[in-house]
N, CA, C and O atoms as a GROMACS GRO file, in nm:
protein
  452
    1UNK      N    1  -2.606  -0.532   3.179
    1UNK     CA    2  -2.496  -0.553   3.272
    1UNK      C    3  -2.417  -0.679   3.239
    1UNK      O    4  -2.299  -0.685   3.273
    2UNK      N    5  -2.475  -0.777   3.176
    2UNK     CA    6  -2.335  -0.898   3.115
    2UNK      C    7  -2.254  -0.870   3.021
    2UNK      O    8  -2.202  -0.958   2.953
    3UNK      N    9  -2.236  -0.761   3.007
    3UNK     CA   10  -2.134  -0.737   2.909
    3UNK      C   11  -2.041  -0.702   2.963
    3UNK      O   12  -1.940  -0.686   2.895
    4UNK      N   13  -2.035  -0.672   3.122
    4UNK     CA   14  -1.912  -0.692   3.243
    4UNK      C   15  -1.823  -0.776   3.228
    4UNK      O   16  -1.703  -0.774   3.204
    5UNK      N   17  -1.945  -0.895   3.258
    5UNK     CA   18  -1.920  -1.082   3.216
    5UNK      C   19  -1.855  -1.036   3.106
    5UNK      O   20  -1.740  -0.993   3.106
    6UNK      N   21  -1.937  -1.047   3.004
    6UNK     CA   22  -1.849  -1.115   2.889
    6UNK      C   23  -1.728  -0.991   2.866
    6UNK      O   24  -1.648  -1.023   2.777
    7UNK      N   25  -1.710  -0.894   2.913
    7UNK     CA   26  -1.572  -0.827   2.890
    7UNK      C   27  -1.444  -0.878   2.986
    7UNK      O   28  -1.324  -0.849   2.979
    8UNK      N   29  -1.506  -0.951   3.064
    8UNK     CA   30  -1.410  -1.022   3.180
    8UNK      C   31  -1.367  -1.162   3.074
    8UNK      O   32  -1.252  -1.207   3.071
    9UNK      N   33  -1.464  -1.210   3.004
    9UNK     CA   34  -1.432  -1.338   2.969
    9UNK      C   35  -1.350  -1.351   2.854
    9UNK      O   36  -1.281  -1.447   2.820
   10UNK      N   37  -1.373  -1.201   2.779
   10UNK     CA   38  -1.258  -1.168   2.638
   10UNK      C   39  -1.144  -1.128   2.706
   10UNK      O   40  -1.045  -1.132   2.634
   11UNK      N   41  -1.125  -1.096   2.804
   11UNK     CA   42  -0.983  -1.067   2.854
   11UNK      C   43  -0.891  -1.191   2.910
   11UNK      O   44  -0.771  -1.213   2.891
   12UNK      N   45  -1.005  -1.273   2.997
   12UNK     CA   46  -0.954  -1.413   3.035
   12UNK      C   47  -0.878  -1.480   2.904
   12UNK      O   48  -0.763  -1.523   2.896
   13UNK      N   49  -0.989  -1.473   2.798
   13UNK     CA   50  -0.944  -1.519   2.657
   13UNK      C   51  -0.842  -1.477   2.613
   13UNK      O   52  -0.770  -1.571   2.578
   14UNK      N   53  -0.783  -1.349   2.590
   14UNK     CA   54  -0.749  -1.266   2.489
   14UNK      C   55  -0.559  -1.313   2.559
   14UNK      O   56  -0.479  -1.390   2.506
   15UNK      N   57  -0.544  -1.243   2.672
   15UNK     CA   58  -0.401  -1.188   2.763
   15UNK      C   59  -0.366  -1.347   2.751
   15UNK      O   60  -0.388  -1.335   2.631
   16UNK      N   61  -0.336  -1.470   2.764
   16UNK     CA   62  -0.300  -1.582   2.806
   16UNK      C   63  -0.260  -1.607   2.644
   16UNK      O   64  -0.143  -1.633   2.620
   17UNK      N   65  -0.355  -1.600   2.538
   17UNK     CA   66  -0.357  -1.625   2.429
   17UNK      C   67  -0.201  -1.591   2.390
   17UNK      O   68  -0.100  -1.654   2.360
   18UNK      N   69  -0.252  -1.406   2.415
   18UNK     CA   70  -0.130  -1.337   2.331
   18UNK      C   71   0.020  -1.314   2.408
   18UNK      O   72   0.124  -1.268   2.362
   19UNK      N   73  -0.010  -1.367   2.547
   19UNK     CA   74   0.144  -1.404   2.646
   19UNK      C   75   0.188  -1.546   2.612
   19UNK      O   76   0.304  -1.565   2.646
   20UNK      N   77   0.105  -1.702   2.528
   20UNK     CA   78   0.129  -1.805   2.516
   20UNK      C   79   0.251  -1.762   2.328
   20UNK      O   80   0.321  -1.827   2.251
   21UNK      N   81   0.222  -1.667   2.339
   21UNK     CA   82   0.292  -1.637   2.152
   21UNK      C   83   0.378  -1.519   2.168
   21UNK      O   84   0.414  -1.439   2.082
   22UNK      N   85   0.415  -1.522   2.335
   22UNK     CA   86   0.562  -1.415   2.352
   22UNK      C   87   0.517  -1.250   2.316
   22UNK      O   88   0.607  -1.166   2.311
   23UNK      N   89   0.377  -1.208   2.293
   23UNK     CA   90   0.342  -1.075   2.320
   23UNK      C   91   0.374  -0.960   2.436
   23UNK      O   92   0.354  -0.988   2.554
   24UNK      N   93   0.391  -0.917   2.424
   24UNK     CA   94   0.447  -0.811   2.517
   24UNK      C   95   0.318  -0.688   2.558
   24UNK      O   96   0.310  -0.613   2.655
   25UNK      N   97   0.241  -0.702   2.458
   25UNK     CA   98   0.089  -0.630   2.454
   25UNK      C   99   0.002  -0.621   2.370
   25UNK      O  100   0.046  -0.632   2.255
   26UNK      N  101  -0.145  -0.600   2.380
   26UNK     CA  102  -0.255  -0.626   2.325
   26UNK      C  103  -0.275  -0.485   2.254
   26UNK      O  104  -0.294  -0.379   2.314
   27UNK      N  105  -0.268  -0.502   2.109
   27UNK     CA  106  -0.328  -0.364   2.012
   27UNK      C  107  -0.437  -0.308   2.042
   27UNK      O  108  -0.478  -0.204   2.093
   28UNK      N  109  -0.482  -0.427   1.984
   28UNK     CA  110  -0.684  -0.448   1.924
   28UNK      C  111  -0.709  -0.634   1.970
   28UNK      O  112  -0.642  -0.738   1.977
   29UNK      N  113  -0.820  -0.598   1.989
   29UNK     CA  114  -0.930  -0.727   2.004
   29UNK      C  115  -1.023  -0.702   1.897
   29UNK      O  116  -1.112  -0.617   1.906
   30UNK      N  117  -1.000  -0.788   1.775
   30UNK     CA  118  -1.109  -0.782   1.682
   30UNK      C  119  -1.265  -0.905   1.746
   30UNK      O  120  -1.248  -1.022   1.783
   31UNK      N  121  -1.385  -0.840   1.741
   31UNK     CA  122  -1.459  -0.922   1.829
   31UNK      C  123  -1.559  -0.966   1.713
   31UNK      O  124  -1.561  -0.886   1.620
   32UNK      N  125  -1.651  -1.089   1.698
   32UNK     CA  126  -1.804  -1.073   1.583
   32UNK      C  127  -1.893  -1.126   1.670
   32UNK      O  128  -1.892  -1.231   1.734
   33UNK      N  129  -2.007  -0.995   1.659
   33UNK     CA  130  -2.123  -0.987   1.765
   33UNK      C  131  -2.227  -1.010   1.664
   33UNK      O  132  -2.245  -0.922   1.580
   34UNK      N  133  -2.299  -1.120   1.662
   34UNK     CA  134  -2.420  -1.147   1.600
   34UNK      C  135  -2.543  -1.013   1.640
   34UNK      O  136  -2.580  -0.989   1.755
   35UNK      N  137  -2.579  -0.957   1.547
   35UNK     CA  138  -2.686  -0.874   1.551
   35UNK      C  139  -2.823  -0.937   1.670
   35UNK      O  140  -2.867  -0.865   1.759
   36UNK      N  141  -2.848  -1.010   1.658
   36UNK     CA  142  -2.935  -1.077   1.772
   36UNK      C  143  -2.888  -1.120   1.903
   36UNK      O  144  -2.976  -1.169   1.974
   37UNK      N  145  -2.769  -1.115   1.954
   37UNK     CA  146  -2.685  -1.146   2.048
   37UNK      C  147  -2.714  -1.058   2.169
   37UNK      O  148  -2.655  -1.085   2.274
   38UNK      N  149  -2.782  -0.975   2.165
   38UNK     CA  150  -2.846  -0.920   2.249
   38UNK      C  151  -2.670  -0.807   2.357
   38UNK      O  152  -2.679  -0.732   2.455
   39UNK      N  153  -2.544  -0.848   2.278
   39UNK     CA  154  -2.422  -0.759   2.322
   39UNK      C  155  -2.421  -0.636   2.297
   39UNK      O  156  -2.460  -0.622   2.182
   40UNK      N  157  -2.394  -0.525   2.350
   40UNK     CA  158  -2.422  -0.368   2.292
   40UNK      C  159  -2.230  -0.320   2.317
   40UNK      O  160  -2.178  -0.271   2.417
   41UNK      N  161  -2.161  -0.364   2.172
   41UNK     CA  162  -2.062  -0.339   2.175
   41UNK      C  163  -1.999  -0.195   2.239
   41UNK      O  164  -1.878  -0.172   2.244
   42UNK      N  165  -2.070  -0.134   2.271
   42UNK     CA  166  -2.058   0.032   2.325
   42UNK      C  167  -1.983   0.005   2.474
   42UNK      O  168  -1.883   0.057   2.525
   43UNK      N  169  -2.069  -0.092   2.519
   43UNK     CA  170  -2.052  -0.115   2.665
   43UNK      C  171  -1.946  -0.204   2.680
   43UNK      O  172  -1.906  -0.194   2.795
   44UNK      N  173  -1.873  -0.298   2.609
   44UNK     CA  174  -1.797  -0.380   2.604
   44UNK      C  175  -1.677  -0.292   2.617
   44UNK      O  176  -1.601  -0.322   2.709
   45UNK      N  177  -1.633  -0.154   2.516
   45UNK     CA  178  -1.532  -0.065   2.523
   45UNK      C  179  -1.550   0.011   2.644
   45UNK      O  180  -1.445   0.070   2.670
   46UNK      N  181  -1.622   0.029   2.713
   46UNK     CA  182  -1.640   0.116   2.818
   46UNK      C  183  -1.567  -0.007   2.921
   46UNK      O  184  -1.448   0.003   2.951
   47UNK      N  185  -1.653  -0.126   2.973
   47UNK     CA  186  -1.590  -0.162   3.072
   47UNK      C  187  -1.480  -0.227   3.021
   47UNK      O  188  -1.406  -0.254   3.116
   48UNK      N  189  -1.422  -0.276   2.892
   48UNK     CA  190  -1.306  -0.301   2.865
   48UNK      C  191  -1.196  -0.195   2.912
   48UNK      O  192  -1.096  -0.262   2.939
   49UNK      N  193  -1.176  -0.087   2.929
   49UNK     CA  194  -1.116   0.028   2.922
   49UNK      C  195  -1.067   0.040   3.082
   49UNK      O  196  -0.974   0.114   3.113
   50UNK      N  197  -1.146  -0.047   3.186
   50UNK     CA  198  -1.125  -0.038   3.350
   50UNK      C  199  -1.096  -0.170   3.357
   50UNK      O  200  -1.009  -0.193   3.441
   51UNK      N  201  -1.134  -0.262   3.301
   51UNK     CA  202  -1.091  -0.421   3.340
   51UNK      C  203  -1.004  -0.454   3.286
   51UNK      O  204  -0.944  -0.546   3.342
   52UNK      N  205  -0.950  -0.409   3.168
   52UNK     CA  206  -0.827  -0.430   3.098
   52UNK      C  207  -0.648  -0.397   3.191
   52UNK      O  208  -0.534  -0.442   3.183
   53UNK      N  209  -0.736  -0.267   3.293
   53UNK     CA  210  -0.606  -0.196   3.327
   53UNK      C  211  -0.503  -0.303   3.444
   53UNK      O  212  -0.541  -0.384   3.528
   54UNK      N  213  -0.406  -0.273   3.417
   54UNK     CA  214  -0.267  -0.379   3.457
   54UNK      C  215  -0.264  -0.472   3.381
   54UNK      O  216  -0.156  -0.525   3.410
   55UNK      N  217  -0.326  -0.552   3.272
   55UNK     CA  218  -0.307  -0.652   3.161
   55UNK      C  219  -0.218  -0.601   3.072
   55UNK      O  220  -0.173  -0.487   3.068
   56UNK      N  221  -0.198  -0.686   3.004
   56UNK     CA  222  -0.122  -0.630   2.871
   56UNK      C  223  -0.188  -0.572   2.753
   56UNK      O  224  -0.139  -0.507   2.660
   57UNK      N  225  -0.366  -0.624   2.785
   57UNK     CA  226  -0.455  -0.526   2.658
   57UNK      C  227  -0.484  -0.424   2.702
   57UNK      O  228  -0.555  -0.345   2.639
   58UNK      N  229  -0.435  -0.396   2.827
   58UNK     CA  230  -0.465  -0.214   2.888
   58UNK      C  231  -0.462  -0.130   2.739
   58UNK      O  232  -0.387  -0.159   2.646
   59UNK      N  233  -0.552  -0.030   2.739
   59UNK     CA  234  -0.529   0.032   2.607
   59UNK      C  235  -0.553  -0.052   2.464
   59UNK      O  236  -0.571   0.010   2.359
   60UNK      N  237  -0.552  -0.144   2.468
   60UNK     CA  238  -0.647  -0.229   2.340
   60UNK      C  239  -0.754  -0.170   2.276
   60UNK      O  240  -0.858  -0.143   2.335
   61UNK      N  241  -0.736  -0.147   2.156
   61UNK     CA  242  -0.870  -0.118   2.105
   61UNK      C  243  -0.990  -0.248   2.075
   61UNK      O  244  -0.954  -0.366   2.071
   62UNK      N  245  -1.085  -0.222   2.063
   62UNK     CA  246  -1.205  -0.335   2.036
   62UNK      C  247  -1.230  -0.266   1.899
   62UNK      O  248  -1.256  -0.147   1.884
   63UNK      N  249  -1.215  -0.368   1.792
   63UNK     CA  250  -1.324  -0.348   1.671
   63UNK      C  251  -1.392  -0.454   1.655
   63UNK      O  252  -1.341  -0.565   1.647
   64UNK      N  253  -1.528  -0.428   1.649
   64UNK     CA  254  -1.639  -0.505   1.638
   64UNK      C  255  -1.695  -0.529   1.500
   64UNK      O  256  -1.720  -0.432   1.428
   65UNK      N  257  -1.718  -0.655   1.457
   65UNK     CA  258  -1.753  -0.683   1.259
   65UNK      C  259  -1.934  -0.750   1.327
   65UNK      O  260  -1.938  -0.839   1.412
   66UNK      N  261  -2.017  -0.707   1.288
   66UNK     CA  262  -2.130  -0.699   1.331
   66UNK      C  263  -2.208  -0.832   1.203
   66UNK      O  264  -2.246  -0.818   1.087
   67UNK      N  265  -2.204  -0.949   1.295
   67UNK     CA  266  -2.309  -1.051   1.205
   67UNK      C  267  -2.451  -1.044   1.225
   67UNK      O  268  -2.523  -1.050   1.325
   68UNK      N  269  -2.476  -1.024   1.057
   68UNK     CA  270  -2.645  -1.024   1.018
   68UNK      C  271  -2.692  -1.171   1.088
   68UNK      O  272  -2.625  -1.273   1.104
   69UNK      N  273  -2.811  -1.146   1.118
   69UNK     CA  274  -2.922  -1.237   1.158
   69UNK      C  275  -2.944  -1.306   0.995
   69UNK      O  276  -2.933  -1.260   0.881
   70UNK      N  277  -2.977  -1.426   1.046
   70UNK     CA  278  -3.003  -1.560   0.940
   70UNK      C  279  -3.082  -1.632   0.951
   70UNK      O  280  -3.088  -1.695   1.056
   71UNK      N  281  -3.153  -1.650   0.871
   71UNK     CA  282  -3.240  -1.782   0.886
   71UNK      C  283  -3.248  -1.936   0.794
   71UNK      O  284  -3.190  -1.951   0.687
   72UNK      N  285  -3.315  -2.021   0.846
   72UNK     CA  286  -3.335  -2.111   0.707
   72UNK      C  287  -3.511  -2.160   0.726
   72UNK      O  288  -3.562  -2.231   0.814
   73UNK      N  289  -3.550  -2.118   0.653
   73UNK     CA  290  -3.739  -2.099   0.657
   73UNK      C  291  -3.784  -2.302   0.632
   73UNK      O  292  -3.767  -2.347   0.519
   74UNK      N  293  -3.830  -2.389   0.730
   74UNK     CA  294  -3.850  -2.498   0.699
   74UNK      C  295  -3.977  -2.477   0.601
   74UNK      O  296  -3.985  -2.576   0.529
   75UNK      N  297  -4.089  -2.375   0.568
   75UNK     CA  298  -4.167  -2.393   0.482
   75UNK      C  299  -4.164  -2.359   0.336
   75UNK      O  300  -4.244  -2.406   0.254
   76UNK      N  301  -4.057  -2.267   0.304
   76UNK     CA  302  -4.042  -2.224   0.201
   76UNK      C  303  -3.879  -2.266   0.113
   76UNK      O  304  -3.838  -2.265  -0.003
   77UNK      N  305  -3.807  -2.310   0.295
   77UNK     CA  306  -3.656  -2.332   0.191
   77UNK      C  307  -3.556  -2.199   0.190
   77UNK      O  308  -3.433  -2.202   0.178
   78UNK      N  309  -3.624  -2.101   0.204
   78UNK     CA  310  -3.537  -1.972   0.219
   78UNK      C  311  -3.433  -1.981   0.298
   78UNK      O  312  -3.452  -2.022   0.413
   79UNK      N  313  -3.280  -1.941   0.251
   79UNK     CA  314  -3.180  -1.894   0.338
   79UNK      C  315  -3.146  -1.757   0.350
   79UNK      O  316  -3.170  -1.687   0.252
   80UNK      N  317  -3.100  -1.712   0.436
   80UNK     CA  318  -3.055  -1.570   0.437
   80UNK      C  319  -3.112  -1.490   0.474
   80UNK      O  320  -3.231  -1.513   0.495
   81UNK      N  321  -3.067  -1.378   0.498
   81UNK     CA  322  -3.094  -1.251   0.570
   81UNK      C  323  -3.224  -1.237   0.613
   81UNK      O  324  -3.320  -1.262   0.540
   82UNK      N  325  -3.237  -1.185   0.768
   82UNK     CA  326  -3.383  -1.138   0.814
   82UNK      C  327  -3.355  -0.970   0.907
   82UNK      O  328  -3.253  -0.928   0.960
   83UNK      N  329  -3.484  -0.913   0.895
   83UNK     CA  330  -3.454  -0.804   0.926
   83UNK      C  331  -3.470  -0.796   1.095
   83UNK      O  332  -3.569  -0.819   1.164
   84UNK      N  333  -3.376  -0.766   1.120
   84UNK     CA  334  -3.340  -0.796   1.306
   84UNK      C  335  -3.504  -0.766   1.382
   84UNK      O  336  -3.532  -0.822   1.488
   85UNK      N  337  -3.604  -0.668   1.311
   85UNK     CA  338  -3.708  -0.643   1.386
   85UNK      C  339  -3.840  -0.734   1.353
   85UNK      O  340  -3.941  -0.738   1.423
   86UNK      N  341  -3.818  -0.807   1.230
   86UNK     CA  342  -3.971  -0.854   1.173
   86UNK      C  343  -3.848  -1.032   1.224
   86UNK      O  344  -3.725  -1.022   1.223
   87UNK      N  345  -3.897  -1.126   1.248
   87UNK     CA  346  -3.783  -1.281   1.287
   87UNK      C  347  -3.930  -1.353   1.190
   87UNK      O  348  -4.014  -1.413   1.256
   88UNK      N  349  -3.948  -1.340   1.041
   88UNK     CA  350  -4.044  -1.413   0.995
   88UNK      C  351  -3.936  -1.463   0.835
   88UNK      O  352  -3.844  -1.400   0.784
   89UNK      N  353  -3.977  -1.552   0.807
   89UNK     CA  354  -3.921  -1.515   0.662
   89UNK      C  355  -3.943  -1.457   0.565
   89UNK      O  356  -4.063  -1.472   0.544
   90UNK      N  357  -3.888  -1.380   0.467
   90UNK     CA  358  -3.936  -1.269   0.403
   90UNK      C  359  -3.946  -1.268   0.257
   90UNK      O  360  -3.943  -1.176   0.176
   91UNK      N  361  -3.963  -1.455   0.237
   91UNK     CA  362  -4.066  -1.454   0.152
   91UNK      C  363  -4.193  -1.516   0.165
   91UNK      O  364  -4.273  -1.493   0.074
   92UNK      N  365  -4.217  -1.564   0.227
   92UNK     CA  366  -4.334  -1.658   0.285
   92UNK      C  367  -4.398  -1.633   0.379
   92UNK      O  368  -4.513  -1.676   0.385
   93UNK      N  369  -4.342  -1.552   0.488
   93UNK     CA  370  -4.387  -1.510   0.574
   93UNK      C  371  -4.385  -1.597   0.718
   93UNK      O  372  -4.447  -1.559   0.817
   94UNK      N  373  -4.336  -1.671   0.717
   94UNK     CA  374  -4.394  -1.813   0.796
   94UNK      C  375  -4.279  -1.793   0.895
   94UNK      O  376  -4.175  -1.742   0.855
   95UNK      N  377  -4.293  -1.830   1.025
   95UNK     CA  378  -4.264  -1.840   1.155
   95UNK      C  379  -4.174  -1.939   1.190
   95UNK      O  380  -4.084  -1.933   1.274
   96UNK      N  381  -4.230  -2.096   1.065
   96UNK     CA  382  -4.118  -2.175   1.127
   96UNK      C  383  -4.025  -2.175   1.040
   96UNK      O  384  -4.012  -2.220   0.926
   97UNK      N  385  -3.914  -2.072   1.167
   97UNK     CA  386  -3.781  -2.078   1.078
   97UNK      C  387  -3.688  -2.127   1.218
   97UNK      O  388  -3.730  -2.137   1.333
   98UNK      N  389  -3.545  -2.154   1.168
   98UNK     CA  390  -3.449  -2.187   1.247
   98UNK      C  391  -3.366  -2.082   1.226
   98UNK      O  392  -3.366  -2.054   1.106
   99UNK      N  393  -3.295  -2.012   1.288
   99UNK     CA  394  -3.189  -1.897   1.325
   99UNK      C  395  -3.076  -2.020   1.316
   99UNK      O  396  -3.060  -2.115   1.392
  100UNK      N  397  -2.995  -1.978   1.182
  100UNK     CA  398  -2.870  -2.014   1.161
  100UNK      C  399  -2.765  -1.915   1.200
  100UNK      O  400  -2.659  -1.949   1.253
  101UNK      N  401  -2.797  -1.791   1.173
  101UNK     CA  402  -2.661  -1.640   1.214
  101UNK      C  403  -2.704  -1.554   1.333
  101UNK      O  404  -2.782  -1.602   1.415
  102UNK      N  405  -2.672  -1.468   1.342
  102UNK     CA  406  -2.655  -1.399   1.459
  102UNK      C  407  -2.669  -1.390   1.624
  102UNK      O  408  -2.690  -1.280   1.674
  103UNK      N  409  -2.658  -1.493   1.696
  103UNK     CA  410  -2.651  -1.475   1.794
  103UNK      C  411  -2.500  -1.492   1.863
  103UNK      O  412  -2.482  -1.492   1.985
  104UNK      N  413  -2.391  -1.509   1.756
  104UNK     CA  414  -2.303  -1.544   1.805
  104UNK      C  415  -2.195  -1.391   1.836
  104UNK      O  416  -2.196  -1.275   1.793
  105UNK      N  417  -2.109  -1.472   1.934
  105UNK     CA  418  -2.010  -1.332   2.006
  105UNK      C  419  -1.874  -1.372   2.014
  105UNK      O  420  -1.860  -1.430   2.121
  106UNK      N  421  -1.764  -1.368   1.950
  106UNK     CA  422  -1.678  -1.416   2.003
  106UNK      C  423  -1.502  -1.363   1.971
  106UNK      O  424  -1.486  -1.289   1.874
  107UNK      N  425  -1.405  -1.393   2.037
  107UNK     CA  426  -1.337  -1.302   1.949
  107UNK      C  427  -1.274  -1.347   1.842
  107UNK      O  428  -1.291  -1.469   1.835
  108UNK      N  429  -1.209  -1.305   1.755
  108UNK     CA  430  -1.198  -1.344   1.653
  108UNK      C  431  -1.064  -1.318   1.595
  108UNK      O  432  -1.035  -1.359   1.482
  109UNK      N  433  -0.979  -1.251   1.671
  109UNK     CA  434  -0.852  -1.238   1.614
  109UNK      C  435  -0.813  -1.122   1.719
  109UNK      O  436  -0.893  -1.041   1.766
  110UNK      N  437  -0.631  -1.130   1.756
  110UNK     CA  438  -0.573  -1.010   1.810
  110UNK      C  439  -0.496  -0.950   1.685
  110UNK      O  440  -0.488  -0.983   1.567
  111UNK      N  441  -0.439  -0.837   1.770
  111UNK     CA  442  -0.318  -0.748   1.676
  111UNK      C  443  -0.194  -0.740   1.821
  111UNK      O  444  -0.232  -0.711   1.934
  112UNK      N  445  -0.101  -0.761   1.800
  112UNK     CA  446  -0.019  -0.748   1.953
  112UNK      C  447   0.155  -0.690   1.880
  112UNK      O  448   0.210  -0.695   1.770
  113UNK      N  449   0.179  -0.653   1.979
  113UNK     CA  450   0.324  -0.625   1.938
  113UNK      C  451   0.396  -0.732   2.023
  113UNK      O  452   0.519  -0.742   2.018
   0.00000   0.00000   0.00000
């Protein structure tokens, strides 16, 4: 259910943005949802589609660019990619890691006429 929230908070974002640069209306909302972000972009277009209506992104499409999960392994030094279901590093195996990528959500660019 926060993806209500956060579809309320890309619109707060988005309409002010693209009325501060003389838009007349919202295309697309390009969005990047970190794979661990726990956002289920499905639901974001659904209630985007009722909260949008009387804005100027009424009818906006959402495309979503989906960021891989990351790590940096303090025992081995490893950067990069982890598989969203195993959070170990995957060469060492080891636990203490720090999450550098994916939990982030944010938008990332309009398209407007």
């Amino acid at each position: 259910m926060h993806e209500l929230a956060i579809t309320e908070g890309i619109i707060r974002a988005a309409v002010p943005e693209a009325e501060k640069h003389g838009a007349k209306r919202i295309l697309e909302i390009r969005l990047r949802i970190g794979d661990l972000s726990g956002v289920i972009p499905e639901c974001i277009q659904e209630y985007f589609n009722i909260a949008s209506i009387g804005t100027i992104a009424e009818g906006a499409a959402i495309k979503v660019e989906r960021i891989p999960a990351a790590i940096l392994c303090r025992d081995c030094g490893y950067e990069g990619a982890i598989e969203r279901r195993r959070v170990r590093c995957p060469e060492c195996g080891s636990a203490d890691i720090k999450l550098t990528a994916g939990r982030e959500y944010y938008v990332d660019s309009l398209e407007v006429e």
